[in-house]
MARPADO-404542 format. One line per 3 residues: their letters; for each residue x, y, z of C-alpha. Coordinates in steps of 0.2 Angstrom, whole numbers. Layout:
BEGIN
A> X/Y/Z; ...
% end
This chain:
BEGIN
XXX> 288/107/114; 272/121/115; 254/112/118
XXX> 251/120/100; 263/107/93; 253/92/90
XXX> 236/101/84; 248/111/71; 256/94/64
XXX> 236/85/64; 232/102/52; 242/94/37
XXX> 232/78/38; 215/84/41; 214/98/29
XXX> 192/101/27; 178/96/37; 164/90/26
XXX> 147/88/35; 133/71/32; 116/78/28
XXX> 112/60/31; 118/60/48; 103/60/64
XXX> 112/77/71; 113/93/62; 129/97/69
XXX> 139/80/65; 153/83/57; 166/70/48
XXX> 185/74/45; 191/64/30; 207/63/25
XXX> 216/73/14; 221/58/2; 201/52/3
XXX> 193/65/-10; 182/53/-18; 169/54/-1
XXX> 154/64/-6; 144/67/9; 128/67/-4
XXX> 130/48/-7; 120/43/8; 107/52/2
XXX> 108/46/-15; 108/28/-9; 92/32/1
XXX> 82/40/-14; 88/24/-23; 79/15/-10
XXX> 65/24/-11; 62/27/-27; 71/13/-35
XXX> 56/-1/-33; 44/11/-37; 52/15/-53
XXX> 54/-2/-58; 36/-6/-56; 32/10/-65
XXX> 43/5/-80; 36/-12/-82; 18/-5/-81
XXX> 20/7/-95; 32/-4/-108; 27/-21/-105
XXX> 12/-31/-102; 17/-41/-86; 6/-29/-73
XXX> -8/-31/-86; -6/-50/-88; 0/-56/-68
XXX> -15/-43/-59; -32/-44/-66; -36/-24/-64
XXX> -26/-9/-62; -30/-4/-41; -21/-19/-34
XXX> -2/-16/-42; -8/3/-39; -9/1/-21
XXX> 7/-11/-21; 16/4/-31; 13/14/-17
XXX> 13/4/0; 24/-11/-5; 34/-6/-20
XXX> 48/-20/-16; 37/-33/-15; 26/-30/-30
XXX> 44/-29/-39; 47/-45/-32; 31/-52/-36
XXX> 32/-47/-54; 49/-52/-56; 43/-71/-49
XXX> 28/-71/-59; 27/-83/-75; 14/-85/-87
XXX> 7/-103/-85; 4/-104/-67; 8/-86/-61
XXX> 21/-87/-44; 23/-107/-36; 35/-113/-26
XXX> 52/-108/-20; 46/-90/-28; 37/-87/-17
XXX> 54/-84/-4; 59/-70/-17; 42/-62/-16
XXX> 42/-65/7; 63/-56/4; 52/-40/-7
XXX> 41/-40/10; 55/-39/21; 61/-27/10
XXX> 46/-17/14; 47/-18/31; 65/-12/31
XXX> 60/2/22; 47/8/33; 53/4/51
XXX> 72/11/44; 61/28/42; 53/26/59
XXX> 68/24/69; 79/37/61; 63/50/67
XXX> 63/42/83; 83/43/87; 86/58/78
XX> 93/69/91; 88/88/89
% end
């Protein structure tokens, strides 16, 4: 048996290399499986601009065609400012939001889980900057 023997056998298996933008290291690589085609290393990425820009979108969508922004905030600087700093929990906060007596009770949990959100979001980008390896 030559020391070639079991790289050359492994060659069949592991046919590509694909590498994750998403990953801290610019030189990370991920062997997938010849059988796993449905990896696309551009998910991550995807997911994270869902993150991002998902909340805001939202918010942005209900602003222009409906009238809850209009009828839960009394001006246009406070969801403005929640639009930009603390997208989730203005989604959560308008979501939650009810016409009689605006957000009461166990509501006010789901609007706290669109702060934790908002957290998330922002140490998540922190510590990726701070552990990325260059």
């Amino acid at each position: 048996m030559s020391p070639l023997e079991p790289y050359t056998r492994l060659a069949g298996v592991y046919d590509e290399i694909v590498v994750d933008p998403c990953s801290p290291g610019s030189q990370a690589a991920r062997r997938i499986d010849a059988a796993d085609r449905r990896y696309w290393p551009g998910m991550c990425c995807f997911a994270l601009l869902f993150v991002f820009l998902g909340p805001r979108f939202a918010v942005l969508m209900i602003w222009l065609f409906g009238d809850r922004v209009e009828l839960a905030f009394d001006g246009w600087f406070l969801p403005l400012l929640g639009l930009l700093f603390l997208p989730w929990t203005t989604l959560m906060y308008l979501l939650m939001w009810s016409f009689p007596g605006g957000v009461s009770g166990a509501e006010w949990i789901i609007v706290g889980l669109g702060v934790v959100f908002d957290l998330v979001t922002y140490s998540a980008r922190s510590a990726q900057t701070r552990y990325a390896t260059n």
